[in-house]
CHARMM-style PDB file with segment names, atoms N, HN, CA, C and O in Angstrom:
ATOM      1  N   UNK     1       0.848  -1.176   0.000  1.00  0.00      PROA
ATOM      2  CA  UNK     1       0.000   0.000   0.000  1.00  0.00      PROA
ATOM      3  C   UNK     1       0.895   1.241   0.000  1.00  0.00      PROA
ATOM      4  O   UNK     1       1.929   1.398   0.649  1.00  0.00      PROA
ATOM      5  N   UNK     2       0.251   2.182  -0.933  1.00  0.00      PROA
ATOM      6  HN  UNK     2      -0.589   2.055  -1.460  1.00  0.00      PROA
ATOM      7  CA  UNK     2       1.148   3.412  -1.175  1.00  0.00      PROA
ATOM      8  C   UNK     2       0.681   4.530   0.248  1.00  0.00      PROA
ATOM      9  O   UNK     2      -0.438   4.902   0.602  1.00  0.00      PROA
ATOM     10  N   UNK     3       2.158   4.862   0.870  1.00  0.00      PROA
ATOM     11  HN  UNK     3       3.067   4.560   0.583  1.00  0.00      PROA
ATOM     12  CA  UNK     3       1.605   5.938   1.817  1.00  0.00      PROA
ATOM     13  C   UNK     3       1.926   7.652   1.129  1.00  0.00      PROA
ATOM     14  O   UNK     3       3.018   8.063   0.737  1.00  0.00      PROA
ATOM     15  N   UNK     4       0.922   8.239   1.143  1.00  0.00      PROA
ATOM     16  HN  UNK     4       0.035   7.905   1.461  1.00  0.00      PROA
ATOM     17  CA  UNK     4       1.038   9.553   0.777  1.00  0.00      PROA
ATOM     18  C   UNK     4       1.007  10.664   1.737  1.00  0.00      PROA
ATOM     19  O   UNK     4       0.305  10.599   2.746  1.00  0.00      PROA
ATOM     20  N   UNK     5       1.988  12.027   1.369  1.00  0.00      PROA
ATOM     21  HN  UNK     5       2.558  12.080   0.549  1.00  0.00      PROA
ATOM     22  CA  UNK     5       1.629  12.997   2.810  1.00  0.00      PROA
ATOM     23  C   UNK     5       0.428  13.224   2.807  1.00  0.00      PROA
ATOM     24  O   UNK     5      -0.253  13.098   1.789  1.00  0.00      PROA
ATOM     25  N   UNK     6      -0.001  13.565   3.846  1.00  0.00      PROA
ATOM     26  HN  UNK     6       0.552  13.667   4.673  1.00  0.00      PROA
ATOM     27  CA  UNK     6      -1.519  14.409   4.039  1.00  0.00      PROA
ATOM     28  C   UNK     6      -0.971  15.903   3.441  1.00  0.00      PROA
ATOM     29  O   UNK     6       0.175  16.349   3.499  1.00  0.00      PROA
ATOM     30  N   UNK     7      -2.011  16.434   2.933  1.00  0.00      PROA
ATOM     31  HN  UNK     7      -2.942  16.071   2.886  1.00  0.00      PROA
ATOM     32  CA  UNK     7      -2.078  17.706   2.267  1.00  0.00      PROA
ATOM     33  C   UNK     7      -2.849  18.494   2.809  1.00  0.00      PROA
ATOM     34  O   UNK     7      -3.795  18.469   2.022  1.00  0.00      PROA
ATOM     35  N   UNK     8      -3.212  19.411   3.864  1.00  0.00      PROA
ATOM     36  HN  UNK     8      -2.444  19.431   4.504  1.00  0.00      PROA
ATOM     37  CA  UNK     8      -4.043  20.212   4.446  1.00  0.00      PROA
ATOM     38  C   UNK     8      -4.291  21.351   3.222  1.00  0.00      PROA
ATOM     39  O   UNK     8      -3.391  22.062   2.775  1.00  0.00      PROA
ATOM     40  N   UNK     9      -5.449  21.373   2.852  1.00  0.00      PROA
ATOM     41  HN  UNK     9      -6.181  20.796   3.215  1.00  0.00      PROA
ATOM     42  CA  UNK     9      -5.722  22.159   1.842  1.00  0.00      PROA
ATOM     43  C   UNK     9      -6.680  23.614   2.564  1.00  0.00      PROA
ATOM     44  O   UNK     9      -7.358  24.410   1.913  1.00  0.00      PROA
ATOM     45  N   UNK    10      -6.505  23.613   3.749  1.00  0.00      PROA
ATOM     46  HN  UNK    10      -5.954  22.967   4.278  1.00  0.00      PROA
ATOM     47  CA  UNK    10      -7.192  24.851   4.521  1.00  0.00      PROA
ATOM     48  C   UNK    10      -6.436  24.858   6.130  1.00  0.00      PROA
ATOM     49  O   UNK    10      -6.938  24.524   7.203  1.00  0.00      PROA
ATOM     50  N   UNK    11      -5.091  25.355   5.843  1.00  0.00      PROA
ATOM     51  HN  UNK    11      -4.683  25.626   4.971  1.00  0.00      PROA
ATOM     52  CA  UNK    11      -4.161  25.215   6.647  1.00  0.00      PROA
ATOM     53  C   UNK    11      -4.665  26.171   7.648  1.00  0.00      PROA
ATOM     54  O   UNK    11      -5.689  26.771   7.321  1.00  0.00      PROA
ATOM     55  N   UNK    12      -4.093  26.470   8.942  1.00  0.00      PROA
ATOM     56  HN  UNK    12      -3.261  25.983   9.207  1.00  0.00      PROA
ATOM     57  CA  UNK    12      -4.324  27.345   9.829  1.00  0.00      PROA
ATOM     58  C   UNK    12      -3.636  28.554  10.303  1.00  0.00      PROA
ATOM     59  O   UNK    12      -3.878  29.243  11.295  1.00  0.00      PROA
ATOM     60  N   UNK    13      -2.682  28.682   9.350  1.00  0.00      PROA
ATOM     61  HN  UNK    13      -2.486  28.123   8.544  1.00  0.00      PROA
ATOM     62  CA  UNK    13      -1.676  29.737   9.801  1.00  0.00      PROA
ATOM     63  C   UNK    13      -1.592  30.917   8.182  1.00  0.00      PROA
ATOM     64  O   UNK    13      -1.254  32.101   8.194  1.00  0.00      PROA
ATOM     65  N   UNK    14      -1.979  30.167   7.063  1.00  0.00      PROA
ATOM     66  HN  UNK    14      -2.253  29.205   7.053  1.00  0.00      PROA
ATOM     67  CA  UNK    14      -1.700  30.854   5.897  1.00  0.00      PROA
ATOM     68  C   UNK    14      -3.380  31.186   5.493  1.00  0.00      PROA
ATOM     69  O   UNK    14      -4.299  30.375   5.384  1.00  0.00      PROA
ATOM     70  N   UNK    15      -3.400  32.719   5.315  1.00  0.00      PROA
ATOM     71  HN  UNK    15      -2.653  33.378   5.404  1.00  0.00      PROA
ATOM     72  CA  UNK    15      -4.897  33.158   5.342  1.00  0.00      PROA
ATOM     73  C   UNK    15      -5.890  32.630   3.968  1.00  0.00      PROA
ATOM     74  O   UNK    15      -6.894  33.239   3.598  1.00  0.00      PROA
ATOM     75  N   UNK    16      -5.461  31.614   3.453  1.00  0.00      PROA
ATOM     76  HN  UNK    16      -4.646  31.119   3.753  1.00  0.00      PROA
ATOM     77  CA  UNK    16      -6.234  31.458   2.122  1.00  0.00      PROA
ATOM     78  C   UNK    16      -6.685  29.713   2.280  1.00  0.00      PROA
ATOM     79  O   UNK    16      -5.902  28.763   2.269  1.00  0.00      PROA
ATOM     80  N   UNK    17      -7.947  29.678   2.403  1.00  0.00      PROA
ATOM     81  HN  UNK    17      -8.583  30.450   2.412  1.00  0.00      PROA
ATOM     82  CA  UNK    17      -8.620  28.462   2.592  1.00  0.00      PROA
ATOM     83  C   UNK    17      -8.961  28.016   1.184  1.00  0.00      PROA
ATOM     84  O   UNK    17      -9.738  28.753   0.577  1.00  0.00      PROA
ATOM     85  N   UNK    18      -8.378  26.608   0.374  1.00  0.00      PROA
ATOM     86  HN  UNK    18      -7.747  26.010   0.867  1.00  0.00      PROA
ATOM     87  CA  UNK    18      -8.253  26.441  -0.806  1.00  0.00      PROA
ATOM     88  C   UNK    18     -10.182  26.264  -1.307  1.00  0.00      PROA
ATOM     89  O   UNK    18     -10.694  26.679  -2.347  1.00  0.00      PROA
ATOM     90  N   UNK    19     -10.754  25.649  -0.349  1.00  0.00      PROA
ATOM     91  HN  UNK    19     -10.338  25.312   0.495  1.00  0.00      PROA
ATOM     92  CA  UNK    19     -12.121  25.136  -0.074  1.00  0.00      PROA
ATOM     93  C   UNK    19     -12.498  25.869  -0.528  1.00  0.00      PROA
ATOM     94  O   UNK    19     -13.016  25.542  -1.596  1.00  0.00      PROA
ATOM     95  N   UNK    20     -12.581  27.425  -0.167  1.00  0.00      PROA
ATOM     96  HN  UNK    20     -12.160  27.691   0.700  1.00  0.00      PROA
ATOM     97  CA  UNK    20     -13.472  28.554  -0.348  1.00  0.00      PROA
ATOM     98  C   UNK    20     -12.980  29.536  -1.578  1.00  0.00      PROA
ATOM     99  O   UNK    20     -13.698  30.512  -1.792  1.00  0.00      PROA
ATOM    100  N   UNK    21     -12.230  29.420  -2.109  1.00  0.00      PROA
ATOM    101  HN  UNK    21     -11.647  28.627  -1.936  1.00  0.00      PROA
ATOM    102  CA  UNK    21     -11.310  29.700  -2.959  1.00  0.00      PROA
ATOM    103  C   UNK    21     -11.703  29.312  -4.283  1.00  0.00      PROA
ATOM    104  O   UNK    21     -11.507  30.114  -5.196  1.00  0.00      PROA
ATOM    105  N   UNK    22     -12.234  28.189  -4.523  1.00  0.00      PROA
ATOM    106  HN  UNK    22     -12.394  27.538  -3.782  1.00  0.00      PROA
ATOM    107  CA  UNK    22     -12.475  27.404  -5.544  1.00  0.00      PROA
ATOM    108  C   UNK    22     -14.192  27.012  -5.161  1.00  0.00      PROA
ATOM    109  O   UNK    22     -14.823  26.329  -4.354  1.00  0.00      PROA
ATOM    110  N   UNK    23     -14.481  28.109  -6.532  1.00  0.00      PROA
ATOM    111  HN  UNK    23     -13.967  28.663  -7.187  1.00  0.00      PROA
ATOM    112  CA  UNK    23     -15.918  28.318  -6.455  1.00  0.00      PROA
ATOM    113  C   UNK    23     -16.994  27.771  -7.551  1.00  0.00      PROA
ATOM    114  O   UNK    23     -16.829  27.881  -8.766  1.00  0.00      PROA
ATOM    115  N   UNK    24     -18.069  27.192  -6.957  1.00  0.00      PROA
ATOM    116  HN  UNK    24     -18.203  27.102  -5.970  1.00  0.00      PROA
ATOM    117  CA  UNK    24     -18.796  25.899  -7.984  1.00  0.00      PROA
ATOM    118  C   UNK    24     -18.304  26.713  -9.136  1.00  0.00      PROA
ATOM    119  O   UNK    24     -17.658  27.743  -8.942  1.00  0.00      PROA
ATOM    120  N   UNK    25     -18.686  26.137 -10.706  1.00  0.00      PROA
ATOM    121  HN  UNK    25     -19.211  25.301 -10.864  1.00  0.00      PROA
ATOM    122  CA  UNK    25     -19.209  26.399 -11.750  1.00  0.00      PROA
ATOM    123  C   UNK    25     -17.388  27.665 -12.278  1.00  0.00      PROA
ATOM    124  O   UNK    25     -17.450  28.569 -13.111  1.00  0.00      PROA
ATOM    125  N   UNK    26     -16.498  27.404 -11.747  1.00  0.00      PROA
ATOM    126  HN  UNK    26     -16.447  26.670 -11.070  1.00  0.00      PROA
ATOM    127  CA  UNK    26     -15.610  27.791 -12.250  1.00  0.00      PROA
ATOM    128  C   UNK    26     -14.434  26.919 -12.733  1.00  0.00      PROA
ATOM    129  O   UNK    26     -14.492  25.723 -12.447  1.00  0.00      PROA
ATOM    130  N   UNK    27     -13.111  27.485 -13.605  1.00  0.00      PROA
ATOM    131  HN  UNK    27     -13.064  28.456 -13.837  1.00  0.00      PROA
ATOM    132  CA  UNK    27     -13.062  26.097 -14.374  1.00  0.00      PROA
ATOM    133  C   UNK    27     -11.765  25.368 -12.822  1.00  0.00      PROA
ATOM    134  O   UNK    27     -11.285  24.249 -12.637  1.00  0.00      PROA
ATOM    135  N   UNK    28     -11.688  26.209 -12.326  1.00  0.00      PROA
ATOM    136  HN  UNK    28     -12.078  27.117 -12.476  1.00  0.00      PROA
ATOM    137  CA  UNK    28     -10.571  25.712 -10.970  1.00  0.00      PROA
ATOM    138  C   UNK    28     -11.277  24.640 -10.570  1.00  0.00      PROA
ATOM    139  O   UNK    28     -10.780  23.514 -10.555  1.00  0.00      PROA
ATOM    140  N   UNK    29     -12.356  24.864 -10.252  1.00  0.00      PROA
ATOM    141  HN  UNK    29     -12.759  25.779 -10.264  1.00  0.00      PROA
ATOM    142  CA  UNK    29     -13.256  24.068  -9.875  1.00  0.00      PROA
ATOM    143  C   UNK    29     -13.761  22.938 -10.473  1.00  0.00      PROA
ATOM    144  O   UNK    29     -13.999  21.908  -9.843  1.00  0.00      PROA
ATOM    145  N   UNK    30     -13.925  23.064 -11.569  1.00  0.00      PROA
ATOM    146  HN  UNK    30     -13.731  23.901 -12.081  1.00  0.00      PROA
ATOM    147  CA  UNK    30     -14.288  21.556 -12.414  1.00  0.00      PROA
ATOM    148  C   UNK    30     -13.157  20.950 -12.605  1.00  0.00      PROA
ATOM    149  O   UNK    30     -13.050  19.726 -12.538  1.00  0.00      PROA
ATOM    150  N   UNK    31     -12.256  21.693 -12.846  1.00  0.00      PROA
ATOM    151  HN  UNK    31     -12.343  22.688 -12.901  1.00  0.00      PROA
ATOM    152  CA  UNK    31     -10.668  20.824 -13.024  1.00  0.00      PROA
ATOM    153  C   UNK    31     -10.201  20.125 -11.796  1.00  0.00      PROA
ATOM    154  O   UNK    31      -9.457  19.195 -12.109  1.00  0.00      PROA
ATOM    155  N   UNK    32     -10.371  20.239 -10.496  1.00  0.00      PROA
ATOM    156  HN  UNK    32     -10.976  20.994 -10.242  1.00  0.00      PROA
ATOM    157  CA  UNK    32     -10.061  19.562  -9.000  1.00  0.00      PROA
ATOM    158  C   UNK    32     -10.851  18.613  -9.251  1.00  0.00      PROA
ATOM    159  O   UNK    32     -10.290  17.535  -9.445  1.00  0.00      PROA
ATOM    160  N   UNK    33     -12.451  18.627  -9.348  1.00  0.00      PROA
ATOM    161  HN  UNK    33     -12.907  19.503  -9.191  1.00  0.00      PROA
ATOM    162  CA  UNK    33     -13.627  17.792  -9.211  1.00  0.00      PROA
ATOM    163  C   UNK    33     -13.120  16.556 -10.444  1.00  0.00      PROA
ATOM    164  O   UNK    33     -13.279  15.348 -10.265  1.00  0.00      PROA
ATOM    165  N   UNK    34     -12.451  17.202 -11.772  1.00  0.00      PROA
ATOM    166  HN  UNK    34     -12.321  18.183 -11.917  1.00  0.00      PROA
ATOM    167  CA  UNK    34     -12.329  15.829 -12.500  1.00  0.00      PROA
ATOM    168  C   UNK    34     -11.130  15.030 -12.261  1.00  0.00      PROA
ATOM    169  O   UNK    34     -10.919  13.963 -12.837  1.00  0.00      PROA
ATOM    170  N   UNK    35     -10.300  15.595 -11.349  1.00  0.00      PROA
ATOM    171  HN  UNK    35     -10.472  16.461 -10.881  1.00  0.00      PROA
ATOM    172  CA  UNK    35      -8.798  15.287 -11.058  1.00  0.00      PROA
ATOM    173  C   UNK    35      -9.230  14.220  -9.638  1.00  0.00      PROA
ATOM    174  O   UNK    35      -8.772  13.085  -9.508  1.00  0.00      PROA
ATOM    175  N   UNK    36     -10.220  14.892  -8.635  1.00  0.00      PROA
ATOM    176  HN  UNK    36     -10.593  15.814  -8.741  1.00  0.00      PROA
ATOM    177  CA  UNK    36     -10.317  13.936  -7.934  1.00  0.00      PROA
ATOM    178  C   UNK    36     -11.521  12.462  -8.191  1.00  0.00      PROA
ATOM    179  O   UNK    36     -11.437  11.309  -7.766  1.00  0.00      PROA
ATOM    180  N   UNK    37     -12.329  12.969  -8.850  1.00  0.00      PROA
ATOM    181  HN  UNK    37     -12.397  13.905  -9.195  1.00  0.00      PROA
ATOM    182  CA  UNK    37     -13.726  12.004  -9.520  1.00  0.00      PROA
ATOM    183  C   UNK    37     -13.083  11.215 -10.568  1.00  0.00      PROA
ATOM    184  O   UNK    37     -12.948   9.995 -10.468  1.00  0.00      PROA
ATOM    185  N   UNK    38     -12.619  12.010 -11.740  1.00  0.00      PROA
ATOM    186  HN  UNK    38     -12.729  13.000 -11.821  1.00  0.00      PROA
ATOM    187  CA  UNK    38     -12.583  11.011 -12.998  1.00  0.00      PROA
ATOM    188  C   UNK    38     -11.817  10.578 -13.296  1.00  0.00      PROA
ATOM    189  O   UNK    38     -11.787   9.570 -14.001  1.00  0.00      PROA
ATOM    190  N   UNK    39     -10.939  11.160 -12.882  1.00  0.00      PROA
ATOM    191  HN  UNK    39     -10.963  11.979 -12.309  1.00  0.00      PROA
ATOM    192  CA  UNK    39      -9.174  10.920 -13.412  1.00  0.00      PROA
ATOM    193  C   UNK    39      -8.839   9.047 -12.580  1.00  0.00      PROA
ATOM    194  O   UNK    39      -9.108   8.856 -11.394  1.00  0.00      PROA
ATOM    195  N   UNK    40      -8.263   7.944 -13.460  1.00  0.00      PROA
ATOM    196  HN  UNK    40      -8.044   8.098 -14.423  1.00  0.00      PROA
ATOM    197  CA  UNK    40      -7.763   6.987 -12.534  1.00  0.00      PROA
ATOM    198  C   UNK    40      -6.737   7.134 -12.735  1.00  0.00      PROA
ATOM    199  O   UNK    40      -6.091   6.743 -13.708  1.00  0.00      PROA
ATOM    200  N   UNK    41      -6.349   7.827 -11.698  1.00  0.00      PROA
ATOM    201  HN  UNK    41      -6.874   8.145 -10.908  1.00  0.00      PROA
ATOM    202  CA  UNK    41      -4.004   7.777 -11.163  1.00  0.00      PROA
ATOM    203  C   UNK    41      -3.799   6.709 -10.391  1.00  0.00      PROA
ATOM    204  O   UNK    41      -2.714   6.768  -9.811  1.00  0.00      PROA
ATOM    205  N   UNK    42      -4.631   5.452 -10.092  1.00  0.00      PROA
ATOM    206  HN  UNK    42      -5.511   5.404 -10.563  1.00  0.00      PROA
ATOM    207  CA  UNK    42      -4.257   4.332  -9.453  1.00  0.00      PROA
ATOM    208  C   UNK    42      -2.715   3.417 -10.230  1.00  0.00      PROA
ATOM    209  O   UNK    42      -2.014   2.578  -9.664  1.00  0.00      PROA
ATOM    210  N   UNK    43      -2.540   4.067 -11.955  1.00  0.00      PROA
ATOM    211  HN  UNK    43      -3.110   4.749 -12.414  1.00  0.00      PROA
ATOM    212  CA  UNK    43      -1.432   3.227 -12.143  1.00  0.00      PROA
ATOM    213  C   UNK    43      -0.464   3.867 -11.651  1.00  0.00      PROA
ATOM    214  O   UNK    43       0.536   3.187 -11.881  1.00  0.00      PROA
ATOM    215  N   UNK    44      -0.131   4.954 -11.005  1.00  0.00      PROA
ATOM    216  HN  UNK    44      -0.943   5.507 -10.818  1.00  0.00      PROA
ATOM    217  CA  UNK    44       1.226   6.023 -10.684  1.00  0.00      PROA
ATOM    218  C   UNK    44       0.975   4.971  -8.962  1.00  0.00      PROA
ATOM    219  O   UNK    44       2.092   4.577  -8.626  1.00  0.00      PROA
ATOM    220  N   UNK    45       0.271   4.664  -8.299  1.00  0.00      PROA
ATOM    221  HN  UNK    45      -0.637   4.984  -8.572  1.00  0.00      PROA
ATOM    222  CA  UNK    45       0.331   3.584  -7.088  1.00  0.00      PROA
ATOM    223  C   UNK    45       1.398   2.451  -7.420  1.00  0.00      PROA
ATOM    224  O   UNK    45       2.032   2.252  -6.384  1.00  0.00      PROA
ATOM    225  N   UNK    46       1.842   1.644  -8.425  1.00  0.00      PROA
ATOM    226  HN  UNK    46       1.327   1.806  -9.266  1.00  0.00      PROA
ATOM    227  CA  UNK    46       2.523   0.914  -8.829  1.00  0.00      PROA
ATOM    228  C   UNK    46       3.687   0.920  -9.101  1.00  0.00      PROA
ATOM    229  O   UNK    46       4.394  -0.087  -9.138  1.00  0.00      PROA
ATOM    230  N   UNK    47       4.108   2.260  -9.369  1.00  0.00      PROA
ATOM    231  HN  UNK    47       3.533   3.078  -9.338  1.00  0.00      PROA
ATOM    232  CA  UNK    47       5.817   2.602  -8.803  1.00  0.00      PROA
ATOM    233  C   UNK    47       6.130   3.344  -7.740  1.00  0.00      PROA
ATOM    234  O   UNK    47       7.098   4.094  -7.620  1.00  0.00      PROA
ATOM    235  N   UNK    48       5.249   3.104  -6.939  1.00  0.00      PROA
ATOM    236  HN  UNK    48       4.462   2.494  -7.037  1.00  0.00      PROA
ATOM    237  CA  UNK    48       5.628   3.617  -5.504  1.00  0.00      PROA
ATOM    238  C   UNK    48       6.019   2.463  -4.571  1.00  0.00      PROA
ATOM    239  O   UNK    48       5.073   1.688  -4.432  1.00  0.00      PROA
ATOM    240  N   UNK    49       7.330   2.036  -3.758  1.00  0.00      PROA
ATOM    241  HN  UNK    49       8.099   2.665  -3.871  1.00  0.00      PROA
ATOM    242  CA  UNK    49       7.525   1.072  -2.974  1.00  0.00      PROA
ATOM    243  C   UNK    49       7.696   1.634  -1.769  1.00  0.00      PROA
ATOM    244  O   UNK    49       8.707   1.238  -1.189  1.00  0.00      PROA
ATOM    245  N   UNK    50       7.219   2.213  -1.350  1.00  0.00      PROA
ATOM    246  HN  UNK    50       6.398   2.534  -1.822  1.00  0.00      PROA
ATOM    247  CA  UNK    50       7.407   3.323   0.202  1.00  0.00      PROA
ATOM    248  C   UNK    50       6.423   2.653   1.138  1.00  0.00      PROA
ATOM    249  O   UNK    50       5.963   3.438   1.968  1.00  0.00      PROA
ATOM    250  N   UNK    51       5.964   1.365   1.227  1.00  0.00      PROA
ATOM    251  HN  UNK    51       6.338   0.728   0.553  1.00  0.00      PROA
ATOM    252  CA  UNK    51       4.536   0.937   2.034  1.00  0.00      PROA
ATOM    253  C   UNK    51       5.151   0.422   3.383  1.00  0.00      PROA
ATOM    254  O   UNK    51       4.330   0.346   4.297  1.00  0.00      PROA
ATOM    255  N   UNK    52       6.720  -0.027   3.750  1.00  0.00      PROA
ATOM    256  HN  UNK    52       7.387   0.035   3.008  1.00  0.00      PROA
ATOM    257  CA  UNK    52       6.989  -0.763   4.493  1.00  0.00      PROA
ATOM    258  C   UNK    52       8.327   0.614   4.987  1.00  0.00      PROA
ATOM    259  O   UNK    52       8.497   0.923   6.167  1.00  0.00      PROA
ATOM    260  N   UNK    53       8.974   1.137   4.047  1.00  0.00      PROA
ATOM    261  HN  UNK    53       8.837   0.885   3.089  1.00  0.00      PROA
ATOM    262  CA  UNK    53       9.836   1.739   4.292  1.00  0.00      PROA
ATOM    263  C   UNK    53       9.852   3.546   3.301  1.00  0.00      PROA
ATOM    264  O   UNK    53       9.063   3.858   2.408  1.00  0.00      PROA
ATOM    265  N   UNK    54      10.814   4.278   3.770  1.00  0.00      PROA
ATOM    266  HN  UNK    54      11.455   4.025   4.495  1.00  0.00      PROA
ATOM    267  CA  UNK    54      10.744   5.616   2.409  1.00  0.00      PROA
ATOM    268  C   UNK    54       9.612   6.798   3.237  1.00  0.00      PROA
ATOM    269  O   UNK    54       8.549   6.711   3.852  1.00  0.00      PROA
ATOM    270  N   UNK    55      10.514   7.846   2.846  1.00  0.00      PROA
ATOM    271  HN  UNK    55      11.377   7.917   2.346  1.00  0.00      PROA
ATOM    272  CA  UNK    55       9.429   8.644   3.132  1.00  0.00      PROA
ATOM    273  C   UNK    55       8.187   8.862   2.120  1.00  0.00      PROA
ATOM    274  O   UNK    55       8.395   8.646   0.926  1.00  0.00      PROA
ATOM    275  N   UNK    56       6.628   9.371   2.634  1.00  0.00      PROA
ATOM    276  HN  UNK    56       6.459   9.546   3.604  1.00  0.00      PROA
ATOM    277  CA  UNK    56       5.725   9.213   1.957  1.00  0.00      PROA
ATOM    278  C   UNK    56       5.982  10.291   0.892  1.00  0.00      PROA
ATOM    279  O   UNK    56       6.650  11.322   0.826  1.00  0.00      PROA
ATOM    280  N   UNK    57       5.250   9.678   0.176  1.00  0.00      PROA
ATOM    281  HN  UNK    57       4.707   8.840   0.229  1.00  0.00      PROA
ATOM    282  CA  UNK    57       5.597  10.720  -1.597  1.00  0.00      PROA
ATOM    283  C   UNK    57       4.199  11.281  -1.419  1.00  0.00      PROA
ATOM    284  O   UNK    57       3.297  10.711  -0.805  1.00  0.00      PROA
ATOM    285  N   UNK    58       4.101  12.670  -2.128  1.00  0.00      PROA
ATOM    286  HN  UNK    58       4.833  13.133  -2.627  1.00  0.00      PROA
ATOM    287  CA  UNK    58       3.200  13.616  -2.763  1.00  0.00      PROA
ATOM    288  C   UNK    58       2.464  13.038  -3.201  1.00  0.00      PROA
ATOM    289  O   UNK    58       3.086  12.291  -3.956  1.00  0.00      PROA
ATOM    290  N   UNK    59       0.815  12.686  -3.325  1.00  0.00      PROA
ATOM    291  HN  UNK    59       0.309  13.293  -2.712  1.00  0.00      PROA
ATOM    292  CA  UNK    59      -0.424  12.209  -4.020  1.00  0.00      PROA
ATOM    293  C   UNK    59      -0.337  12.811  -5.430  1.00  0.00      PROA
ATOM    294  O   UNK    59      -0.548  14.005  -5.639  1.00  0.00      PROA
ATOM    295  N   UNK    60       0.030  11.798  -6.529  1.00  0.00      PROA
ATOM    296  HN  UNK    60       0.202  10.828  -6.359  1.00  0.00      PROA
ATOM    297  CA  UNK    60      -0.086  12.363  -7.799  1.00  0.00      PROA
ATOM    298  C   UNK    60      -1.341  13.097  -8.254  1.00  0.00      PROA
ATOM    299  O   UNK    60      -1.202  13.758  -9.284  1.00  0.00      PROA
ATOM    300  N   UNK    61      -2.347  13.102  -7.770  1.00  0.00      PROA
ATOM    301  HN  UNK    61      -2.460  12.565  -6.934  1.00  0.00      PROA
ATOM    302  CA  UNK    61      -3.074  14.233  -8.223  1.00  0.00      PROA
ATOM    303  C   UNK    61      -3.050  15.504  -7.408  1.00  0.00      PROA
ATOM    304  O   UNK    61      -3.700  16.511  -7.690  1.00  0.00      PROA
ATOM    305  N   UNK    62      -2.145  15.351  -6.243  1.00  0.00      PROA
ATOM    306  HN  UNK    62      -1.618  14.533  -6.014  1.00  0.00      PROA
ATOM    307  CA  UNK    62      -1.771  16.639  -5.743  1.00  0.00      PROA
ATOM    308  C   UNK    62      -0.701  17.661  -6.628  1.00  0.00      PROA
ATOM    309  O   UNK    62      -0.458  18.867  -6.679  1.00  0.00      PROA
ATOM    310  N   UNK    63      -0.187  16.313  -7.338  1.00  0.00      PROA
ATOM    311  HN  UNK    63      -0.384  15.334  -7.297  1.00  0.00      PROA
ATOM    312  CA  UNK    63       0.931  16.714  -8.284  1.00  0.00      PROA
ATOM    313  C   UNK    63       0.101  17.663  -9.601  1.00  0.00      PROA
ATOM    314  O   UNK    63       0.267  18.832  -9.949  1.00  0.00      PROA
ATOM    315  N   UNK    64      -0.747  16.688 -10.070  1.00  0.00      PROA
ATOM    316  HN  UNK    64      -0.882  15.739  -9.787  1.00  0.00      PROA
ATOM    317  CA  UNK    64      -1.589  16.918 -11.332  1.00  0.00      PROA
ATOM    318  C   UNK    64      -2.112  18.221 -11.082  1.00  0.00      PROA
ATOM    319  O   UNK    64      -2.277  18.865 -12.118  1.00  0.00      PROA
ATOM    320  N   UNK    65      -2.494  18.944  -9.785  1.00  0.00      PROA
ATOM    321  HN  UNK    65      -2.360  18.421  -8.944  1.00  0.00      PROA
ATOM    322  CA  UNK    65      -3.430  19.904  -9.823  1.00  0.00      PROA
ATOM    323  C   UNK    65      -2.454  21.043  -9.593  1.00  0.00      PROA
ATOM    324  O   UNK    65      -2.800  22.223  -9.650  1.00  0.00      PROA
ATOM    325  N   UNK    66      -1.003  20.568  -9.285  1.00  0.00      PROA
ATOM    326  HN  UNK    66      -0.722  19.609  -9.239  1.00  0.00      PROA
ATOM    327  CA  UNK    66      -0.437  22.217  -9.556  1.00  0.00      PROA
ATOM    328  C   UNK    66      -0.291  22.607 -10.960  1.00  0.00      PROA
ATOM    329  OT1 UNK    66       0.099  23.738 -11.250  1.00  0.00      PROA
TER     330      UNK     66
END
């Protein structure tokens, strides 16, 4: 099993909450929604060997959405 960092996307110290930021019916917004809904990045899981040992790697669609 692939371990990934956690990504706080509405951190507590930096004043910009990504949540609120990204507003229905805009394209920021449909582009996250198809990155996390439609998109399958389950084959980028398959060259990751970090499950037992390694520090955790970046969630490729955390990657995809910068």
């Amino acid at each position: 099993m692939v371990r990934y960092k956690h990504i706080d996307t509405s951190p507590k110290f930096i004043p910009v909450d990504l949540r609120r930021q990204l507003l229905p019916g805009t394209f920021e917004h449909a582009l996250c929604h198809l990155i996390d809904h439609a998109l399958d990045l389950s084959r980028f899981d398959a060259r990751y060997r970090n499950d037992l040992t390694g520090a955790p790697a970046f969630a490729p669609a955390m990657l995809v959405k910068c």
